[in-house]
N, C-alpha and C positions, 0 to 999 in steps of 0.2 A: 880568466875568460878572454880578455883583450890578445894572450898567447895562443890560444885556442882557434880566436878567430884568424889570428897572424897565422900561423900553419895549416889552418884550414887554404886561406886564400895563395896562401905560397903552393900551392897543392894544385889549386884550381892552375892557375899561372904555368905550372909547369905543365901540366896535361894538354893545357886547352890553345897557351902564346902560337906555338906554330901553325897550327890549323888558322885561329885567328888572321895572323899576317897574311897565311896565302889568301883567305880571302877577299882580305882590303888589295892584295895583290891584282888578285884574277879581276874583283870589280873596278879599280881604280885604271890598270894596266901600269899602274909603278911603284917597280921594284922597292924603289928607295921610300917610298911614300911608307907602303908597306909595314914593315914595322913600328914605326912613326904613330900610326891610326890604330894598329893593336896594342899598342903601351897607352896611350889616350884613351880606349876602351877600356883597358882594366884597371888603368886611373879610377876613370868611373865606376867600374865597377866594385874595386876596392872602398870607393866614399859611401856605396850604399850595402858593402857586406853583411852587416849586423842583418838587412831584409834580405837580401838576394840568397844567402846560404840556407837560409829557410824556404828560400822558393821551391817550385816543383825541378822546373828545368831551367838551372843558373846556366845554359851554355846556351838555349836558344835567345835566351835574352841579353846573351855577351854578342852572340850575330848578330842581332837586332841591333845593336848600340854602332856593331863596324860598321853594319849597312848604313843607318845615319850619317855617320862620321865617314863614311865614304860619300854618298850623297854630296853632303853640303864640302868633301873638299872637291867632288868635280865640279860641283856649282859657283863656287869661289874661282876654280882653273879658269872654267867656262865667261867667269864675268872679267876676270883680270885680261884673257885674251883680248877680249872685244874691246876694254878699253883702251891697251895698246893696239889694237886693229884701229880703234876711232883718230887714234893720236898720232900714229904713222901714215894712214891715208891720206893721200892727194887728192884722189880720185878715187869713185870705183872701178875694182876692176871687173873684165870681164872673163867670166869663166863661161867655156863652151860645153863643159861637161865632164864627167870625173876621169880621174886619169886609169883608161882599162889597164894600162902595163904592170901598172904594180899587183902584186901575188898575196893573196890575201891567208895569212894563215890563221888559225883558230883565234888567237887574242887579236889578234887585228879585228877578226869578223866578231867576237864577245863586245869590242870596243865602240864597235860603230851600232851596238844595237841600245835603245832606251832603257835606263837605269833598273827600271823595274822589271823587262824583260830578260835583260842581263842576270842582275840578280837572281829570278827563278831558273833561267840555265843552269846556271853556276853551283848554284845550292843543289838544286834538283841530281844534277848530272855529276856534279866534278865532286860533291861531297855528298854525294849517294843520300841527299834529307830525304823522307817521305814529301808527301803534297801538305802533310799535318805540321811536319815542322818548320815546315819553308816558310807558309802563312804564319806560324807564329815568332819567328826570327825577326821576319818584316813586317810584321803586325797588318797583315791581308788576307780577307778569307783565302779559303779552301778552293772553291771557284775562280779564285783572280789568282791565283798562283798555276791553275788547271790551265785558264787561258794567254795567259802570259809567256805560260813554258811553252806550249803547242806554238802560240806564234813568233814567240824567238827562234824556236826551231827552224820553223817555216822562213824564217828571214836568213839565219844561217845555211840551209839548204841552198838560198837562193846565192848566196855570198857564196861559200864556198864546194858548195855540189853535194851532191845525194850519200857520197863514200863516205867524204870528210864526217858528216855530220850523224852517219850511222855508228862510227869509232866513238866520236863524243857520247853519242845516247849509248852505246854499251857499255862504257865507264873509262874508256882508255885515256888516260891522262896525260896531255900533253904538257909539260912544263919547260 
């Protein structure tokens, strides 16, 4: 039995690791993080094989665990920043406004938009989910995955123009 479920999950592992990684990729925007958050993912999800191989769909619940585990590592980034931001500050400083020179390509523009927006791009568009699977990957209705998508878009149009982001929604994969 215990060999049965080994080769079942070595199975899972092979199919599913790549997809995995790019997505902790495309969410996170690092590379190296990347593989790091899909072997933690299937860490876990090897501890709870015995239920998960009986689930309906063991791969939207393997996304759901990177999306987590991508989560809380930019929320970890995001709080380690600010305390070396507190700790190197003299002063504030003063910013007059963002910098227009820099050229914003697609993961620059995925980056700067909020996690759960990102997220429904990302799934929706770069891994072709339905609206069905998206919400259940990230554990959000059907509706919040509808409006999330529409206005990530709408944020990326405004980033990086009406072209760019017509390539994105037709599937073209920029890697």
């Amino acid at each position: 039995m215990l060999h049965d479920a080994s080769a079942e999950f070595h199975d899972f592992f092979e199919r599913h690791h790549a997809e995995l990684a790019r997505l902790a990729h495309l969410l996170t925007g690092e590379k190296d993080a990347a593989d790091d958050l899909a072997a933690d993912a299937l860490v876990a999800l090897w501890q709870r094989w015995d239920r998960l191989r009986a689930a309906q769909h063991p791969v939207a619940y393997a996304r759901g665990v990177v999306a987590n585990l991508a989560r809380e590592r930019i929320r970890s980034t995001v709080r380690e920043r600010r305390r070396v931001d507190l700790f190197w500050s003299r002063s504030p400083e003063r910013v007059d406004g963002p910098d227009v020179a820099v050229v914003l390509d697609v993961r620059a523009a995925l980056i700067r938009l909020p996690f759960r927006k990102r997220a429904c791009v990302i799934l929706r568009h770069a891994f072709d989910l339905s609206e069905k699977d998206t919400a259940a990957a990230l554990g959000i209705s059907v509706g919040t995955v509808k409006s999330q998508t529409s206005k990530g878009m709408t944020e990326l149009e405004r980033l990086l123009g009406t072209e760019a982001v017509g390539e994105l929604a037709a599937g073209r994969r920029n890697q």
